[in-house]
C-alpha positions as CSV (number, residue, x, y, z in Angstrom):
1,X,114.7,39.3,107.2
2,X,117.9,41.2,108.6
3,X,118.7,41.4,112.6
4,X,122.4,43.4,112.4
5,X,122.0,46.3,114.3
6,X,123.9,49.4,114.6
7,X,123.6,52.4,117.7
8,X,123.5,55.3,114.1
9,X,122.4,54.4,110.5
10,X,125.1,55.5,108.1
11,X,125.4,58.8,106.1
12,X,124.4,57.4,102.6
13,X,127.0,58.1,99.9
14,X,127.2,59.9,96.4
15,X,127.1,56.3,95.0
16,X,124.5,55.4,97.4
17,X,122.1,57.7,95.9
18,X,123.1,57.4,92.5
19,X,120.0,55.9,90.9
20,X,118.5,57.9,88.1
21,X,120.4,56.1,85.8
22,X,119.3,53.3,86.8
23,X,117.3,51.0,84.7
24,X,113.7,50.9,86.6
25,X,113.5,47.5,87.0
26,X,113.2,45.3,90.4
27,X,116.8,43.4,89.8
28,X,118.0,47.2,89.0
29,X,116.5,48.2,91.7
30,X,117.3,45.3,94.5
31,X,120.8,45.4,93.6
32,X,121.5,48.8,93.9
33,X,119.7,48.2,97.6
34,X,121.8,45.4,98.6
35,X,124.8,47.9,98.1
36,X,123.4,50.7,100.5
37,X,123.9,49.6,104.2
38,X,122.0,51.4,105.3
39,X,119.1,49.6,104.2
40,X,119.4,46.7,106.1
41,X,120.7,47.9,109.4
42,X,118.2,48.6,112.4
43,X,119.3,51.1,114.4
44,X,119.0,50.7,118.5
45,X,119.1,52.5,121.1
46,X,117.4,54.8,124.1
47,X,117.2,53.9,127.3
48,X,114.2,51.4,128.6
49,X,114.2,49.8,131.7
50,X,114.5,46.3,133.4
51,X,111.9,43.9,133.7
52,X,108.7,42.8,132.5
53,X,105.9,44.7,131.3
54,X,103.0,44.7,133.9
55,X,99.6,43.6,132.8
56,X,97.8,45.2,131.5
57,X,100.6,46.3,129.1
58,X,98.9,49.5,126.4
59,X,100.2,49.7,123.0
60,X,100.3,52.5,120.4
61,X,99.9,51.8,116.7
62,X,100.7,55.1,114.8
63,X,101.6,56.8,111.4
64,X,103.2,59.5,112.5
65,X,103.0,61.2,109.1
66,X,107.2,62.4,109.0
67,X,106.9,63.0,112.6
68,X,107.3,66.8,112.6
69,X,107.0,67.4,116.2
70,X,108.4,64.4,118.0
71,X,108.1,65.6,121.6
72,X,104.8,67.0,121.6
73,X,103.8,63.1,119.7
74,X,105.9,61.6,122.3
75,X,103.2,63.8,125.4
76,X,100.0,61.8,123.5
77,X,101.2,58.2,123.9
78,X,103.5,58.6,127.5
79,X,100.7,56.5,128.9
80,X,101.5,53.6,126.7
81,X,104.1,50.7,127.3
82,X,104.6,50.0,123.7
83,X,104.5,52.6,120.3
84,X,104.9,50.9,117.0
85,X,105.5,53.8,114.7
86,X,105.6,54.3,111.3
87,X,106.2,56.9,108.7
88,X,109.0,58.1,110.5
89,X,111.8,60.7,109.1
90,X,115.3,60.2,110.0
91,X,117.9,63.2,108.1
92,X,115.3,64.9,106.2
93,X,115.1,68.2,105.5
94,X,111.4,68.9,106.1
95,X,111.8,67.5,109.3
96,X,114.8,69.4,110.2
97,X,117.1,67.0,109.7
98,X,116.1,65.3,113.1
99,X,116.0,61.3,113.9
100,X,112.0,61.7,114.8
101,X,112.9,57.9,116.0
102,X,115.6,58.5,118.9
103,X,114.2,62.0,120.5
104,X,110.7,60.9,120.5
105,X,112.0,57.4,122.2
106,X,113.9,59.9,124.4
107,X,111.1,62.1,125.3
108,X,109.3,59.0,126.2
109,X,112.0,57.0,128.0
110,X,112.0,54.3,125.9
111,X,114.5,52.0,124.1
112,X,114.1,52.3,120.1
113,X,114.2,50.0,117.1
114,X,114.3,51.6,113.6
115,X,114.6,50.6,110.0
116,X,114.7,51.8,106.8
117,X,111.6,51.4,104.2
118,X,112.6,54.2,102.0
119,X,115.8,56.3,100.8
120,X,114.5,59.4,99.6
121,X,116.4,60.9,96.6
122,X,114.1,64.3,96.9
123,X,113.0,66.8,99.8
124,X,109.0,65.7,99.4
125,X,106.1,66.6,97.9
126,X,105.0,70.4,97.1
127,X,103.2,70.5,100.5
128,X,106.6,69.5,102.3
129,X,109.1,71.8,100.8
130,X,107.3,74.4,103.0
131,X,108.9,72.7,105.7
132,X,112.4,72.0,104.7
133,X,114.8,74.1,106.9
134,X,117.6,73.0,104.2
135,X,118.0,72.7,100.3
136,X,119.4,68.8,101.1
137,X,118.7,65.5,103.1
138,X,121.6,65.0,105.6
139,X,120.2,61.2,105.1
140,X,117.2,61.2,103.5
141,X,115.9,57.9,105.4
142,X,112.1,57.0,106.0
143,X,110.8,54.1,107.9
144,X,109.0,52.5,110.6
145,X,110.1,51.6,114.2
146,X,109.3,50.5,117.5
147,X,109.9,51.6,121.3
148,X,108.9,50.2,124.6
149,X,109.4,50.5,128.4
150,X,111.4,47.2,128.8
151,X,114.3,45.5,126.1
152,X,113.6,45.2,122.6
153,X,114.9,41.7,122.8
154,X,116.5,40.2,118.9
155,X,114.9,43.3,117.1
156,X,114.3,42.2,113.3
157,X,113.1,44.0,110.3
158,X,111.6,42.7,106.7
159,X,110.8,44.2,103.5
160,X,107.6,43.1,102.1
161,X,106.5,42.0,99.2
162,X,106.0,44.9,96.3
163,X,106.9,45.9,93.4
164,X,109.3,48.7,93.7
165,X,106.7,51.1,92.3
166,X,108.3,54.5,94.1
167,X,111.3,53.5,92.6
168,X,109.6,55.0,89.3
169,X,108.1,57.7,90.9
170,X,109.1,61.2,88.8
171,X,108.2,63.1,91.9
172,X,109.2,61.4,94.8
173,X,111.8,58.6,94.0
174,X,112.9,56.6,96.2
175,X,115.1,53.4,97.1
176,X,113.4,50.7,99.2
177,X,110.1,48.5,99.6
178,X,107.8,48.5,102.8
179,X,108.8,47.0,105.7
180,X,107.7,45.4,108.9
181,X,110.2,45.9,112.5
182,X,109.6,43.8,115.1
183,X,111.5,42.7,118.5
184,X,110.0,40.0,121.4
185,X,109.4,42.0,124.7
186,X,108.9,40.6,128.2
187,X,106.0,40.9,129.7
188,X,104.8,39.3,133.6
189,X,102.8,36.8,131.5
190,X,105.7,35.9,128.8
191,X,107.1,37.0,125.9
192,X,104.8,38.8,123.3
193,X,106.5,39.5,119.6
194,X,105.5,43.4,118.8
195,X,105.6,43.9,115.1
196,X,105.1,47.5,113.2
197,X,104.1,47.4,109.8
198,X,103.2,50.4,106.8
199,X,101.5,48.6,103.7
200,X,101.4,49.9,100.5
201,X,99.1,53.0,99.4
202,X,99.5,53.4,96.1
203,X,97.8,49.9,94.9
204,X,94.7,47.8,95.1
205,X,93.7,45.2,98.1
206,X,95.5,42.0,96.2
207,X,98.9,43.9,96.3
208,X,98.4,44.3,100.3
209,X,96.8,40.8,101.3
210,X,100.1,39.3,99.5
211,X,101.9,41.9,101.7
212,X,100.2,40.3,104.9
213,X,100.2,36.9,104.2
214,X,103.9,36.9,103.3
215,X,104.9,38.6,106.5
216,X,102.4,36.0,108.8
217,X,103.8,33.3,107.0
218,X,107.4,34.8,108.0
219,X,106.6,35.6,111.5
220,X,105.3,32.0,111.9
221,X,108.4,30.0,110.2
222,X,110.9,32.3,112.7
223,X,108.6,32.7,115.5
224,X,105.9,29.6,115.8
225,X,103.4,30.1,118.2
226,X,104.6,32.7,119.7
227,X,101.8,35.3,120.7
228,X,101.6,38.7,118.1
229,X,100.4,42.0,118.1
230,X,101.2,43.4,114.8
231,X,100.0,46.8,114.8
232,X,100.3,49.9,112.1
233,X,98.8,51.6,108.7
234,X,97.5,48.6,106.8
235,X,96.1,51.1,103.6
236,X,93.2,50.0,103.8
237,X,90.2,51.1,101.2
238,X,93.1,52.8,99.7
239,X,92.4,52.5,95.8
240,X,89.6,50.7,96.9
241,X,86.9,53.5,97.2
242,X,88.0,53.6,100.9
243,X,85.9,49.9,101.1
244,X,88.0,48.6,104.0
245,X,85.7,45.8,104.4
246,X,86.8,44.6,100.7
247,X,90.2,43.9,101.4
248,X,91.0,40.5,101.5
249,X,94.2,40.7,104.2
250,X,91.8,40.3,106.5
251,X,91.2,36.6,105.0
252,X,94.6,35.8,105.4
253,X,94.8,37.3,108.6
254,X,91.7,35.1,110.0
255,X,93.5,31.5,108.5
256,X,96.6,32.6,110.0
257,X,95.1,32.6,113.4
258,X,94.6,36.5,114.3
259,X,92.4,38.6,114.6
260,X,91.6,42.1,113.9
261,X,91.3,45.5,116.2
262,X,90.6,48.4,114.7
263,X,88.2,50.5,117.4
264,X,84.4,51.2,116.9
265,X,84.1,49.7,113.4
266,X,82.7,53.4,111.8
267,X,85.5,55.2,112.9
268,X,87.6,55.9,110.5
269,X,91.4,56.9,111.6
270,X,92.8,59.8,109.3
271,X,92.3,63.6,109.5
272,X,93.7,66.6,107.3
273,X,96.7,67.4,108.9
274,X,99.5,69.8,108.4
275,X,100.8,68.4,105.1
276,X,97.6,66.4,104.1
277,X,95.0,69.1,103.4
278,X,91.9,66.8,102.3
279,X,88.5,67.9,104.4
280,X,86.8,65.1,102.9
281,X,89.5,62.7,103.4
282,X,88.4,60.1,105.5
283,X,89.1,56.2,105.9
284,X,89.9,53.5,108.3
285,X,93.6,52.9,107.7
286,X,94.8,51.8,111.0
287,X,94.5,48.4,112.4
288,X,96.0,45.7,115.2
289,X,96.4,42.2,114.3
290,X,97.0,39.7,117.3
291,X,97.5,36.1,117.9
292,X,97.5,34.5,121.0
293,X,96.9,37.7,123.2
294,X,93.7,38.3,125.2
295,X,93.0,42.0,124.4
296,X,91.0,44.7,126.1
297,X,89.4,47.6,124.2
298,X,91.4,49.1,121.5
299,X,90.3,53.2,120.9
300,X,91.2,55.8,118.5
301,X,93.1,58.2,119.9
302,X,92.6,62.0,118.2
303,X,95.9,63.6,117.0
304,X,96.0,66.8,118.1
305,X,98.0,68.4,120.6
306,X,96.6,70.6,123.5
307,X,96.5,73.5,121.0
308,X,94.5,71.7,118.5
309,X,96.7,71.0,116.2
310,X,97.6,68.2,114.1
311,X,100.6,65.6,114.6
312,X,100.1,63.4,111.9
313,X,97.3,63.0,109.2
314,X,96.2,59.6,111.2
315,X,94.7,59.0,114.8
316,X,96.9,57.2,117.1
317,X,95.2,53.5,117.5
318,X,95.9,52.4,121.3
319,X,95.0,48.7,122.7
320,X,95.8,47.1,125.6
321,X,96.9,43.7,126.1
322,X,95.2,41.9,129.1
323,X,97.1,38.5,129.4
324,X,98.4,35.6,127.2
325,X,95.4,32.5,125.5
């Protein structure tokens, strides 16, 4: 877990993103990480305002899939107090180079955290070079965040268990290891700990339910007791035949005291988007985990602007918190 915070991630260096000759192994790989500050700085800032959160407070879990328009994201979830984002671009050329994190946090008004899951050596996939409005990242950074209404109070941010395996990716390599960003905010019933979270795609349902367990177990050892709403793109069915039932992170979630939200239970929460162009593609991805929290209804939100089209390749999920247990 790191806390240092900083008000603009650095520039990554030559050296920083020197890593194809790297041997492609996890001590190669974690060393070479622990020399790139970037990668374990949050970076804070907007502008939220005093006081608590009134009941009852709404909250936003969403993969913003790059976050290619950050405003018109920023129009579908002004309603909400909270937004736990993930998949978010900061320097990257198919995004133009913007920090999706800081103007759609301005947009909305809010105070922002931000951390780094991934340094990406490249400019994408073949879908997202079509995007790029330069031949270069000015940063290249990728990651999840979080932005509320009120202070992001001790913002925090942990990499999760993995096992580096876009480190050895040929087409997309990157530095880094998913990651979960979290920060206590106030609300008029107490503090609540708001957590976003991005699991791991490319594996089966063991790789993620070691992914959740480890970061419960963290959350409890730094934060015991204290009421939860983890919220974000938990993978899952991915490599899994889209069985979202079958994954076991909801096991782990269940012993650890929380429980699930994920909207009507045959909805699934992904669409083809701009850059994902899958008809058929269809799964339940998207989940809240709570503890401690007496919720209200949590619904599934449609991406798509007032024109119809697409923000992200996922639905927003949006719950409401009614009060503390």
């Amino acid at each position: 877990m790191f806390r240092a915070t900083t008000p603009e991630l650095p520039v990554p260096t030559a050296a920083d993103l020197a890593l194809h000759d790297l041997p492609r192994t996890i001590a190669a790989h974690d060393a070479h990480m622990a020399q790139v500050p970037g990668m374990s700085l949050i970076e804070s800032g907007g502008t939220a305002g005093a006081g608590a959160l009134a009941l009852p407070v709404r909250v936003a879990a969403w993969n913003l899939e790059r976050c290619l328009f950050p405003e018109p994201a920023a129009r579908h979830v002004a309603d909400c107090d909270v937004v736990l984002v993930s998949e978010m671009d900061h320097g990257m050329a198919r995004s133009s180079q913007r920090n999706t994190s800081r103007d759609m946090a301005a947009s909305l008004g809010m105070g922002y955290a931000y951390a780094v899951e991934f340094l990406e050596l490249g400019l994408g996939s073949p879908v997202e070079l079509e995007f790029c409005t330069d031949d270069h990242n000015t940063r290249g950074y990728h990651g999840n965040g979080l932005m509320a209404k009120t202070a992001l109070e001790a913002p925090f941010a942990l990499r999760l268990w993995g096992r580096r395996q876009w480190f050895e990716d040929a087409e997309q390599p990157r530095l880094g290891e998913r990651i979960a960003v979290g920060a206590q905010v106030q609300t008029e019933a107490g503090p609540v700990l708001m957590v976003s979270t991005h699991l791991e795609s490319a594996c089966g349902p063991d790789h993620r339910a070691t992914q959740v367990a480890g970061l419960l177990a963290q959350i409890e050892a730094e934060f015991p007791g204290l009421p939860c709403l983890i919220g974000g793109d938990l993978n899952t069915g991915n490599h899994n035949n889209g069985d979202w039932r079958a994954e076991g992170l909801f096991d782990h979630a269940r012993r650890a005291g929380f429980t699930a939200h994920g909207g009507p239970e045959e909805q699934t929460t992904t669409r083809p988007s701009l850059i994902t162009r899958w008809p058929d593609r269809a799964m339940k991805l998207d989940w809240f985990l709570s503890r401690g929290l007496r919720m209200g209804e949590t619904v599934i939100r449609p991406s798509l602007d007032a024109d119809g089209r697409p923000l992200s390749d996922h639905d927003a999920l949006v719950t409401e918190i009614l009060g503390l247990e």
